[in-house]
C-alpha positions in Angstrom: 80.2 111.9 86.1 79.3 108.4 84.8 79.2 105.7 87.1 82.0 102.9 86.5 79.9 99.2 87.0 82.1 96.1 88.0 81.6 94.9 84.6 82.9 98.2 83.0 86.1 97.5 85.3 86.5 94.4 83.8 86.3 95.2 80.4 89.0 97.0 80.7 92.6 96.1 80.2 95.0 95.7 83.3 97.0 98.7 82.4 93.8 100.5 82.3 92.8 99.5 85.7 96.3 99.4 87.4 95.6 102.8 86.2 92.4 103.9 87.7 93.3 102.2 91.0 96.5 104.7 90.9 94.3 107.8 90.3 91.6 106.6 92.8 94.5 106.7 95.6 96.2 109.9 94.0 92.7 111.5 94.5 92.7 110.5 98.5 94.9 113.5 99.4 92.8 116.1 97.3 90.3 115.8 100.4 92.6 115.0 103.8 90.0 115.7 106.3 87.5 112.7 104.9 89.7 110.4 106.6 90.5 111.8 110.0 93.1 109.7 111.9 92.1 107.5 115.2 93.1 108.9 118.3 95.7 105.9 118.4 97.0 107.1 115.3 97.4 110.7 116.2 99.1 109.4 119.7 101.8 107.8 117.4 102.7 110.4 114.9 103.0 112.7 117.9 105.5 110.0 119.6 107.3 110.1 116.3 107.3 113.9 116.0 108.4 114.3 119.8 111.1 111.3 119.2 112.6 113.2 116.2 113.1 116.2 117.8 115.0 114.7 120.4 117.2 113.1 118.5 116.8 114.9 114.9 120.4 112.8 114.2 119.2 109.6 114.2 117.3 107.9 110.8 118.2 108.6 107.6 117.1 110.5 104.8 114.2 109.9 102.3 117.0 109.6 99.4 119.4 107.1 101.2 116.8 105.0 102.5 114.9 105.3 98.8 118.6 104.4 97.2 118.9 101.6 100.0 115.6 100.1 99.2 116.6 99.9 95.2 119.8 98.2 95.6 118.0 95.6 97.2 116.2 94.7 94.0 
């Protein structure tokens, strides 16, 4: 693997590094357990889980809320 300097960065044009910044975070997944979550953060998506199941009803799904958020545009 060859090492990427700032300068190399630069040289490049910004679709080329818009694009290397997407597959940098795209990569971030491929290894979950290098960023373990806080306890604070683990406390919240448990209150979320547990306030889900109580009321599964409530919220809306990914594809409304997605179609909600593009109409705003």
């Amino acid at each position: 693997m060859s090492i990427l300097t700032k300068t190399d960065i630069l040289n490049l044009s910004i679709s080329e590094r818009i694009q290397l910044a997407e597959d940098i975070w795209d990569s971030i997944p491929e290894v979950p357990d290098s960023l373990p979550l806080t306890e604070d953060e683990k406390a919240e998506l448990d209150r979320r889980l547990d306030a889900y199941h109580n009321n599964s009803n409530e919220g809306s799904p990914w594809d409304i809320v997605r179609e909600r958020i593009s109409n705003r545009a």
